[in-house]
Structure formats: C-alpha cells, structure tokens
C-alpha positions, 0 to 999 in steps of 0.5 A, a space after each residue: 436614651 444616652 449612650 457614651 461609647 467613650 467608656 466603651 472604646 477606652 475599656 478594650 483598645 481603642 486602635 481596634 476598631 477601624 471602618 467596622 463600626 455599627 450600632 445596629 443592636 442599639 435603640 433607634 430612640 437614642 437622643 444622646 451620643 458621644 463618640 469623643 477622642 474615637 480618632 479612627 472614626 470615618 465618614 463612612 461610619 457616620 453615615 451608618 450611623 446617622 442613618 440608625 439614629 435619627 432621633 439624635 438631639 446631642 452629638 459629640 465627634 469633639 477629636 474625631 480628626 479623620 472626618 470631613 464635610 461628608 459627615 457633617 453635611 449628613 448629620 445637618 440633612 438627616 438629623 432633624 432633632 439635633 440641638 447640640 453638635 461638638 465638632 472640635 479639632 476636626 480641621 478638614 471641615 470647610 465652609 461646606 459644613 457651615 453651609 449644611 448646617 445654617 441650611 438644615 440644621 435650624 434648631 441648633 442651640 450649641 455649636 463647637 468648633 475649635 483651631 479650623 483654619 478653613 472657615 470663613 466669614 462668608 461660612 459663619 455667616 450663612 450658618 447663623 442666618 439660618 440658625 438663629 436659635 444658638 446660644 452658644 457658638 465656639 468658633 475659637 482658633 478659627 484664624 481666617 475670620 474677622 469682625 464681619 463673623 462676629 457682627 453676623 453672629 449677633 445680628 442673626 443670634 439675639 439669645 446668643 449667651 456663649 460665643 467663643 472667639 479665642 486666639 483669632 487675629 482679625 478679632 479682639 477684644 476691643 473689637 468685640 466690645 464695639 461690635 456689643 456697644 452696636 458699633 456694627 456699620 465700623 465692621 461691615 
C-alpha cells in the first residue's frame, strides 16, 4: 500500500524521465506515495496519476519545482481520502491551491508549504475554514502573510499541534504568543 518512487528514481538517473511518467502497472489501492526531489515531474503527470490512484491518504511532491496549481487544484477534487499532502518549495502555487484545498480536501490532517511568496491571508484563511481537521500546517517562508493568517488558523484549527511560521516578517514571536493568550480582535 506504500509506494516510494524516490528509491526508484535515484537508482537509474533521474534526469531521464520527463513527461513520460505512468504508473499503470500499479495497484490502484495504494495509500502512500512519494515522488520527492522528482524536479521534472509536470502537471500533466500528476493528473495521470491522480486519475490511477484515488485511494491516496499520503502525497509527498515536497521539491517538485515545475508544478503549478493545475496539480494541486486536481489532487484537492480527485483525491477524497487524502490526509497528509507535502508540497514544499513548490513556489508557482497561488491562493488558487489553498482555495482547492479548503474546498475539497476537508480531511487533511498534514499540510506542508514552505518559501511561497504567493499565499496570502485571504488564501490561508479559506483553507482553514474548510479544513478544520489540521493539526499541522507548515506555512514557513511564506513572507506575504501577516498575524490575521495565524488567528484564522486558530480560530478554524482547535486540534492544531504543529503550525510552522518560521521567517515571515508580518509574524513573530510575540505575536504568536498573544494570538495563543486569545488576544485575537488585536490581529484582526
């Protein structure tokens, strides 16, 4: 039910592969998929992909760089079982991914971002209203957010157990501190 393609890729030469990647030969029962660091993965290949895998729980497309919203806005309508989605240093997602997923993907227990510049409050906050069952949420180095993204998280949030706010300048530590103390209308 697990299938981590990185062994796999790092075995032969990975710059091989390009837009030819399928994986019709595997069980459409899989749960668990890992395709990190596979930098020439495409939209398109994702599409195939999720189209052959709908039972996924677990995604990693963590240094995936040539995605876009196409692929995440996919996964959020197809992937209904989907709990954990790793999708950091992927910097061409938008507010669009974030609106996918707080619309279809309300099961998410683990969300990774990391270093998007693109995200916004209003992004982070629509994703939250609508998956209210994370517990963690890595939003680190995403530098256009401010407080109103941490106050939303934990207003739309209550099991939250790991939010990652590293090196944004609208957020710090202080900030955080009174946003958990339930200083929320200072932030709003």
């Amino acid at each position: 039910k697990r299938l981590n393609l990185v062994s796999v890729f790092y075995a032969v030469d990975p710059t091989a592969y390009s837009n030819n990647f399928t994986l019709s030969s595997v069980n459409t029962t899989l749960q668990s998929l890992t395709l990190h660091r596979y930098s020439k993965l495409r939209d398109v290949a994702v599409v195939s992909m999720v189209k052959c895998l709908p039972k996924l729980t677990h995604l990693n497309l963590n240094l995936c760089k040539r995605l876009t919203d196409v692929s995440v806005i996919f996964i959020a309508e197809e992937l209904h079982h989907l709990v954990d989605l790793r999708l950091e240093c992927i910097r061409a997602l938008t507010d669009a991914s974030l609106l996918a997923l707080g619309e279809y993907s309300t099961r998410l227990t683990c969300l990774y971002f990391d270093a998007n510049e693109n995200f916004t409050d209003h992004g982070v906050t629509r994703l939250v209203r609508g998956c209210t069952k994370l517990q963690r949420l890595n939003l680190s180095g995403c530098i256009a957010l401010t407080c109103a993204s941490y106050v939303a998280i934990c207003m739309h949030c209550p099991d939250k157990r790991g939010v990652g706010l590293c090196s944004i300048p609208g957020i710090s530590c202080d900030d955080i501190e009174a946003i958990d103390n339930g200083l929320y209308e200072d932030y709003i």
